[in-house]
C-alpha positions in Angstrom: 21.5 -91.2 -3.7 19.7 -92.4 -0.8 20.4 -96.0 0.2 17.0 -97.7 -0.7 18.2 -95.9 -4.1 21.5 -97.8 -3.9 20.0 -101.2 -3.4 17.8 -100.8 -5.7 20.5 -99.8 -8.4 22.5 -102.9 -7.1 19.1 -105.1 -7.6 19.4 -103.7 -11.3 22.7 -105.1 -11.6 21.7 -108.8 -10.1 18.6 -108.0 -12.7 16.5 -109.2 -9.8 13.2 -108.5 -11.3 11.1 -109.4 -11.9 12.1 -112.1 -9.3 11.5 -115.7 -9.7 11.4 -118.2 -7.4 13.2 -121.1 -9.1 16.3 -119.1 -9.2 16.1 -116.7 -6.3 18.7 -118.4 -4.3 21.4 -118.2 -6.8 21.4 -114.8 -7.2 23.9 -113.2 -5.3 22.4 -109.5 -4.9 21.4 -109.9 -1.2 24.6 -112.0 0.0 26.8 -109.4 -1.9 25.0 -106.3 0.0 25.0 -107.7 2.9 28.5 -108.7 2.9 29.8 -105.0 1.5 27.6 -103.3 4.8 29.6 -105.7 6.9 33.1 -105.0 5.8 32.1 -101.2 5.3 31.1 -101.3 9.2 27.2 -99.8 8.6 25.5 -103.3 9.1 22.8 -101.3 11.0 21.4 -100.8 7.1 21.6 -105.0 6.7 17.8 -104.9 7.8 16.7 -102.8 4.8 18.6 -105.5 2.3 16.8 -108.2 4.4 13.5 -106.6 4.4 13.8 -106.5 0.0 14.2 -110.3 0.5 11.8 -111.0 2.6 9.5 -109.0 0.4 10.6 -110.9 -2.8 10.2 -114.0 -1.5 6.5 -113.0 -0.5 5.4 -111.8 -3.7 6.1 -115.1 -5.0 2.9 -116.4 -3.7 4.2 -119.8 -2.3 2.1 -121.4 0.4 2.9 -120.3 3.9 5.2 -123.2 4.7 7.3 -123.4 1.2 7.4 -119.4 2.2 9.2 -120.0 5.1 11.4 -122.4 3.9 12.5 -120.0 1.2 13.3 -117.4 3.9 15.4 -119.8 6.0 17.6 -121.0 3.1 17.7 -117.1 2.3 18.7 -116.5 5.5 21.3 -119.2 5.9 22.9 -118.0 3.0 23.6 -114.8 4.3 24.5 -115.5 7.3 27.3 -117.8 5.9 28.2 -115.3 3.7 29.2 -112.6 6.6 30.5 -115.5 8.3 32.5 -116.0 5.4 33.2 -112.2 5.1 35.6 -112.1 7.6 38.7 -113.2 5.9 38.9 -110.0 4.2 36.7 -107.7 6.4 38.0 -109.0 9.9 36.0 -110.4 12.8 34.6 -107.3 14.9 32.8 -106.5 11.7 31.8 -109.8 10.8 29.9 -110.4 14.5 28.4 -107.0 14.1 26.9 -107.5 10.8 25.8 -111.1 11.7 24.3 -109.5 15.5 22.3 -107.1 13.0 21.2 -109.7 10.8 19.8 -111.7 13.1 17.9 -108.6 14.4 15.9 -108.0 11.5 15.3 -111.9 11.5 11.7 -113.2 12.2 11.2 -115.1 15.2 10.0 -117.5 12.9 12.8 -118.0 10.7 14.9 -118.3 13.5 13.0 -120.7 15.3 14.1 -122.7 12.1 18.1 -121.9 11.9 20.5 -124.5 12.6 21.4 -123.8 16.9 24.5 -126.0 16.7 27.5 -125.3 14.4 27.4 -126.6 10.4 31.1 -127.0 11.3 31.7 -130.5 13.2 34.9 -130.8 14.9 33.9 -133.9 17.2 37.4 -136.3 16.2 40.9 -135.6 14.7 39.8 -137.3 11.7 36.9 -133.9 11.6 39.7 -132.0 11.7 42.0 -133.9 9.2 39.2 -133.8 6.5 38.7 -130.0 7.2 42.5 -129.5 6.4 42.6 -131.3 3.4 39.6 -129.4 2.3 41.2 -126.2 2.8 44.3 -127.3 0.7 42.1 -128.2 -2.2 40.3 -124.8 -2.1 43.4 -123.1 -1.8 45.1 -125.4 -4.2 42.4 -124.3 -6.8 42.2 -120.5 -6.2 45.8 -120.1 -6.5 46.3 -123.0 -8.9 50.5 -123.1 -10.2 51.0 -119.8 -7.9 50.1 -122.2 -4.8 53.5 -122.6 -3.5 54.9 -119.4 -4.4 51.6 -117.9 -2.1 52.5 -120.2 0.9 56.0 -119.6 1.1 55.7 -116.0 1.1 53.1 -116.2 4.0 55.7 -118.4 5.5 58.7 -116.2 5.0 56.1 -113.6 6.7 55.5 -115.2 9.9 55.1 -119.2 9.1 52.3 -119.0 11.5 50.7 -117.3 9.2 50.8 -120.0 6.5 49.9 -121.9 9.2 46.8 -120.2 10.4 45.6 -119.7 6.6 45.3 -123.5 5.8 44.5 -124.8 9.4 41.9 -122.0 10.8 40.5 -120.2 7.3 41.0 -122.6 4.8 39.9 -125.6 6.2 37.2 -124.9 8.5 35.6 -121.7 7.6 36.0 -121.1 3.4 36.1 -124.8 2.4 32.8 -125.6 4.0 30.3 -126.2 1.4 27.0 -127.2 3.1 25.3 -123.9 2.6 27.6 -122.0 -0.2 29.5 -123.3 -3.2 33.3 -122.7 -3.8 32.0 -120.1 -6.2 29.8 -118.1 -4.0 32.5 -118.4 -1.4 35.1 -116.8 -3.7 32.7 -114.3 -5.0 32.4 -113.0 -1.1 36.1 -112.9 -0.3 36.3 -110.6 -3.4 33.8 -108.5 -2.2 35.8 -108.3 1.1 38.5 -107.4 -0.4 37.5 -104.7 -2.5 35.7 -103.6 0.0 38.7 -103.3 2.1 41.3 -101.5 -1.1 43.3 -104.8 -0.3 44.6 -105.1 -4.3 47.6 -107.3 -3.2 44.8 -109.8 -2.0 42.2 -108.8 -4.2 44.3 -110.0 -8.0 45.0 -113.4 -6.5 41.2 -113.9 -5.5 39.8 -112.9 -8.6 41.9 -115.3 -10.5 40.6 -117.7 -7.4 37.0 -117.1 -8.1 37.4 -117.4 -11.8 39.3 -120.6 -10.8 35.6 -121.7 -9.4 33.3 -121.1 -11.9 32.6 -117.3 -11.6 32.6 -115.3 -14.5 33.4 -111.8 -15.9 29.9 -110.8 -15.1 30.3 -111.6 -11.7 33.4 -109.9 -10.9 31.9 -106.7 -12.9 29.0 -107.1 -10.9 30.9 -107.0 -7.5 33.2 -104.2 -8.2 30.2 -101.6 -9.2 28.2 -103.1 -6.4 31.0 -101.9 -3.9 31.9 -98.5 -5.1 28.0 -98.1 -5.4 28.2 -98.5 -1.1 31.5 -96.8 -0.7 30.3 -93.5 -2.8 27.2 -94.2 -0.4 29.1 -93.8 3.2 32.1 -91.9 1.7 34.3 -95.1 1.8 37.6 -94.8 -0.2 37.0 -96.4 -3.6 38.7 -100.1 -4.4 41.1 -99.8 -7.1 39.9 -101.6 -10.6 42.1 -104.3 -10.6 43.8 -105.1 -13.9 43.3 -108.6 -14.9 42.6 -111.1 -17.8 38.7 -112.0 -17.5 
């Protein structure tokens, strides 16, 4: 299969057309792609996923402004969701599929994208509020298994337990402003079976159940992925035994 034939089998799965406007944002087909090219290391082919968007939302016949509106939310979106990415894919990746992205970005969008950081960290209170954030995102993905996940990161290197709360957590995963806690789950998943991570991968399913996702959308993520990995000759992510 060629890769417009893979993203067009993965728009099958989102069941993206016909496409509708009212409820284009929410579906996940172009944040999941984009976030799978990203964490497979081939985010020179993020330009064809954008291009699809940019085509649906075009074809919607809005007036030129609502248009680009459309786009920029689009194009928030997946730019927080590479952002977002890196937890499981790692940070090289994640600035080289968000330097592609913004390649095959309009001048016009980007004239339009946020040029200061969604993340304010102006006082200690900023930073406070972005801590206790994390812990109630963590708390919730995890749920009675929240302790027993810290500790072990702690009896690892409690930097690391550390680090998790303070600098992923907090900051980067809990931030809500442009995805929800679902959608934010739903990427780290794809991350990590991107990444054959199944250690990480059982406790972040249960997460993103925790948040409102549902069998579908883990079903959806998984055949998503090993569509792209068959695609670049990626090893396959294991299927991950778990009550849906």
């Amino acid at each position: 299969m060629t890769l417009p034939d893979i993203v067009a089998a993965v728009r099958k799965l989102y069941q993206v057309e016909p496409a509708k406007k009212e409820t284009y944002l929410n579906n996940g087909w172009a944040i999941i792609s984009v976030v799978v090219l990203s964490a497979l290391n081939h985010p020179e082919d993020i330009a064809q996923v954008y291009r699809l968007m940019e085509r649906d939302i075009e074809n919607f016949g809005l007036s030129k402004d609502d248009e680009l509106a459309l786009k920029v939310q689009a194009t928030l979106k997946l730019r927080e969701g590479i952002l977002k990415g890196y937890v499981a894919a790692g940070f090289p990746r994640t600035i080289n599929g968000l330097i592609e992205l913004r390649k095959a970005t309009s001048a016009q969008v980007l004239e339009k994208l946020p040029q200061t950081p969604i993340r304010k960290e102006e006082s200690w209170e900023d930073y406070m509020h972005q801590r206790a954030r994390g812990q109630a995102l963590f708390d919730t993905i995890y749920d009675r298994h929240t302790k027993r996940v810290m500790q072990s990161m702690a009896d690892a290197y409690p930097d690391l337990a550390q680090s998790a709360l303070h600098h992923l957590y907090g900051p980067l995963l809990s931030e809500g402003a442009v995805l929800t806690p679902r959608e934010t789950s739903l990427i780290v998943v794809t991350g990590t079976f991107a990444m054959c991570v199944p250690s990480q991968l059982r406790g972040h399913i249960h997460g993103a159940l925790h948040n409102g996702a549902l069998k579908v959308d883990i079903e959806r993520l998984y055949e998503t992925v090993l569509l792209f990995c068959r695609h670049y000759g990626n090893p396959l992510p294991p299927l991950i035994n778990v009550k849906l």
